[in-house]
C-alpha positions in Angstrom: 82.4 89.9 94.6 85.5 91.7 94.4 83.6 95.0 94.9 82.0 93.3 98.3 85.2 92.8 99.5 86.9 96.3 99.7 83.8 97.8 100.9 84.1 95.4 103.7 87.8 96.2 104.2 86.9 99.9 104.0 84.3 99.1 106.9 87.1 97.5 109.3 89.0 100.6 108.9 87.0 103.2 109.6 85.5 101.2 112.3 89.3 101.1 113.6 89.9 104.4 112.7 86.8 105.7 114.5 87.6 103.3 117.8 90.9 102.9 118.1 92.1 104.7 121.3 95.8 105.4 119.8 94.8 108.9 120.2 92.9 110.9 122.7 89.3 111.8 120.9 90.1 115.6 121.7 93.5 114.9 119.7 91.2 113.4 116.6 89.3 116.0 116.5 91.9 118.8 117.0 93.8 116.9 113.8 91.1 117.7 111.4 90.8 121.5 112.9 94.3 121.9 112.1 94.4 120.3 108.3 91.2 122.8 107.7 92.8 125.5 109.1 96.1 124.9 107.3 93.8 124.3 104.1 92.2 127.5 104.6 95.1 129.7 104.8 96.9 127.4 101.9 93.7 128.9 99.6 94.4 132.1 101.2 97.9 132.2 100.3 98.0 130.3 97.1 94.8 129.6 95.5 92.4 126.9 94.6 94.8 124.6 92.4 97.5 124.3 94.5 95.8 124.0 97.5 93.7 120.9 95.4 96.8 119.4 94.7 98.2 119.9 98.2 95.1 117.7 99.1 95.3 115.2 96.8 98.4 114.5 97.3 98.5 114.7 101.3 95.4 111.9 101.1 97.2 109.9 98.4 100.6 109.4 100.6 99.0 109.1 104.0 96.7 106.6 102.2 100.1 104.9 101.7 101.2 105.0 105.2 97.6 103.8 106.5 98.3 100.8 103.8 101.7 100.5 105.0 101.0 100.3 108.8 97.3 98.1 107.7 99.8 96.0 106.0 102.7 95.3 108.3 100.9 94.7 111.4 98.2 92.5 109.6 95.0 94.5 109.8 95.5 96.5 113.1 96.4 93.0 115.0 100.3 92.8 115.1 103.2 95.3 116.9 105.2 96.7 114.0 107.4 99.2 114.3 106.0 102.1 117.2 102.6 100.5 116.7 102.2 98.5 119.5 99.2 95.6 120.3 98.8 94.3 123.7 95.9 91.2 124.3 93.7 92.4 127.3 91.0 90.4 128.5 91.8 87.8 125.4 90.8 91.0 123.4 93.6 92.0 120.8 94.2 96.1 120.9 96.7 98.8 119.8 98.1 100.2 122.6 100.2 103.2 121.4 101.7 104.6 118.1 104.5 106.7 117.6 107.3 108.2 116.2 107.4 106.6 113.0 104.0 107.2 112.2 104.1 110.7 112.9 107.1 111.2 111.1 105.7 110.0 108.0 102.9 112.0 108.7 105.0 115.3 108.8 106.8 113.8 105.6 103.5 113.5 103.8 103.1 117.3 104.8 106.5 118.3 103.1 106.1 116.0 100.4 102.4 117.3 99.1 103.8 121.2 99.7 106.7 120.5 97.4 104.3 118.7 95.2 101.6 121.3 95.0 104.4 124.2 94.2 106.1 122.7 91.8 103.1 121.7 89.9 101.5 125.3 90.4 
């Protein structure tokens, strides 16, 4: 049952994910062109373990944040913070996102470089 569950949860949140218009689509996209690109060159630079770790660890704490944020503004549905969910048409929607989120963003960034070199 338990098992049902999650992979239910993990539906509604890539269905968000993939909807949500928080974000231009050109801005998704560009978003995974840059962590690919960054990847590449952190192989380049410093090789396959650090780079793994660099990943992990970049997934793991933006996981966090994505909890954090699924969390506090009770799945998607609630303003918290620079999140921000207007009702439309009686249709509940995030409106905008901001500072905060990115910030943590760019903090999971620094965090998961320090991480990968010190464990490297």
């Amino acid at each position: 049952m338990k098992v049902n569950k999650l992979l239910e949860e993990i539906k509604y949140d890539l269905s968000f994910i993939s909807t949500h218009s928080l974000q231009p689509k050109w801005y998704k996209f560009l978003k995974v062109l840059i962590l690919v690109g960054f990847l590449a060159g952190y192989l380049l630079l410093f090789g396959l373990s650090a780079t793994a770790v660099f990943f992990v660890a970049f997934l793991f704490l933006s996981f966090l944040v994505h909890m954090l944020y699924r969390t506090k503004t009770n799945r998607f549905k609630r303003s918290w913070l620079d999140f921000v969910v207007v009702e439309e048409n009686n249709e509940i929607r995030a409106k905008s996102i901001g500072k905060f989120y990115y910030s943590a963003i760019v903090l999971n960034a620094i965090l998961s470089l320090a991480i990968s070199q010190a464990l490297s």
